[in-house]
N, C-alpha and C positions, 0 to 999 in steps of 0.2 A: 860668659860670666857664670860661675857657680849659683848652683840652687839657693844656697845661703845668704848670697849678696844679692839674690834677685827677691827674695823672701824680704829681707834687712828692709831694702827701696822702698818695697809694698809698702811695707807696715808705716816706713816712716810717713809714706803719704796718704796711708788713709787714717782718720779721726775715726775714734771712739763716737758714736754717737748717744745722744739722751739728751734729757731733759732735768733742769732742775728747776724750785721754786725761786724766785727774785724778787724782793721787795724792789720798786723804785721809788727816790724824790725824783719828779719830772723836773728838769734848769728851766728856769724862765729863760727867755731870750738871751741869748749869750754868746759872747762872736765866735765860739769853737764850731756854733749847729752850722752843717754845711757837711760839703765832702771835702776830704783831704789826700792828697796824693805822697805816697811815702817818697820820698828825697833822699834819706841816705838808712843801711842798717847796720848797725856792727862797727858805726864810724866809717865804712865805705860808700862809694858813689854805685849806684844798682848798674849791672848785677853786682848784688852785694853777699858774700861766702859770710853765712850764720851758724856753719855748724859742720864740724869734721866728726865722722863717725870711723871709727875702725872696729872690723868685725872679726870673728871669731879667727880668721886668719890669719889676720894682721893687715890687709889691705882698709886703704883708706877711701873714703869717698867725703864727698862734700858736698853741702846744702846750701842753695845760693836761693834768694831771694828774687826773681825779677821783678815783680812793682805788686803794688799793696795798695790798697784804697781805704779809707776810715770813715764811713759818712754818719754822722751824726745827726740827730731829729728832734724837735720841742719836745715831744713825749717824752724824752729820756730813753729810746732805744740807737742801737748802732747796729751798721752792717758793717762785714767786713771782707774784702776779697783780694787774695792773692796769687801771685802766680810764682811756684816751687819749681825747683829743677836739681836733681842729683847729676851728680857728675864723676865718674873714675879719671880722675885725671884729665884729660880734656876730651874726653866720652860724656856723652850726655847719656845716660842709663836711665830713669824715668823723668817725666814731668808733672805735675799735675795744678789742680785749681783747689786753689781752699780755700772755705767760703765758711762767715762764721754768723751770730747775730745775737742781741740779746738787749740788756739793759745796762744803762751807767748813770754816772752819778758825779755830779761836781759840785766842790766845796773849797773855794778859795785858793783857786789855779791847780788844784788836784782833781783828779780824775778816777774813779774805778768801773770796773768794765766787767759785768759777768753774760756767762753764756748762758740762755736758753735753748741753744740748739745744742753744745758740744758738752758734753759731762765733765765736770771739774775744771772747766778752763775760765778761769779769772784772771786779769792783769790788770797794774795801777798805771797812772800819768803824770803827767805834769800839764798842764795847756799855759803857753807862755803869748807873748808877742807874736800873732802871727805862725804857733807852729804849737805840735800836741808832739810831745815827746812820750812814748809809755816804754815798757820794758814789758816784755813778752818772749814766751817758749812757743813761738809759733810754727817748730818743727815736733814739738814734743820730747824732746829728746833729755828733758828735765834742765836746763841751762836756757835765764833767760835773758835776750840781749834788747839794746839801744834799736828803735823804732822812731825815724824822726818821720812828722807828716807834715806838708804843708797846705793853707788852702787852694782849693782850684778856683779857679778866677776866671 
């Protein structure tokens, strides 16, 4: 694998890190608080492919998700952890853990989520029957897709 495409993987998997300021409204009790386990991304079953990157060469690689956890807290914060894997075709070329946390906010089956750990990372929701749907760039790559979770039981 070229330096370029080995550099490319890096970067996709590691975050920017920082801090920023958050107000939150804390939810009262609300059936989303708990952990949630992601079930499908991109409208596929995991591993779920969220993201095809082609690099300077023109080779393609791809960003698959393997599973993603959402846990949510009375306080109004959230953690979040998932597990990434690039791929050249059916080469697995890096993996990694991304791990995220912060505060959210819910107002009438919507949801917003900001980071205090990762710089400029916000994404919104929806929390429905039984399932939190948000839409998220959770490889960074500025495109962001379908996140469905469900609760763990």
């Amino acid at each position: 694998m070229s330096t370029s495409r080995r550099l490319l993987a890096l970067l996709l998997l590691a975050g920017a890190f920082g801090c920023t300021d958050a107000s939150v409204t804390a939810p009262d009790a609300h059936p989303a608080i708990g952990v949630h386990a992601l079930r499908t991304a991109a409208g596929g079953a995991l591993p779920a492919l969220v993201q095809r990157i082609v690099d300077d060469a023109g080779s393609e690689m791809q960003v698959y998700v393997l599973s993603d956890t959402l846990e949510l807290d009375e306080s109004g914060r959230y953690q979040q952890r998932a597990r990434i894997e690039v791929r050249d075709g059916d080469v697995v070329i890096a993996r990694s853990r991304w791990t995220d946390h912060g505060t959210y906010t819910l107002d009438r089956g919507r949801a917003h989520f900001e980071s205090d750990y990762i710089q400029n990372v916000a994404f919104d929701g929806v929390v429905g029957a039984g399932s939190i749907l948000v839409m998220q760039d959770l490889v960074g790559e500025g495109t962001a897709v379908e996140y469905v979770f469900q609760p763990v039981r």
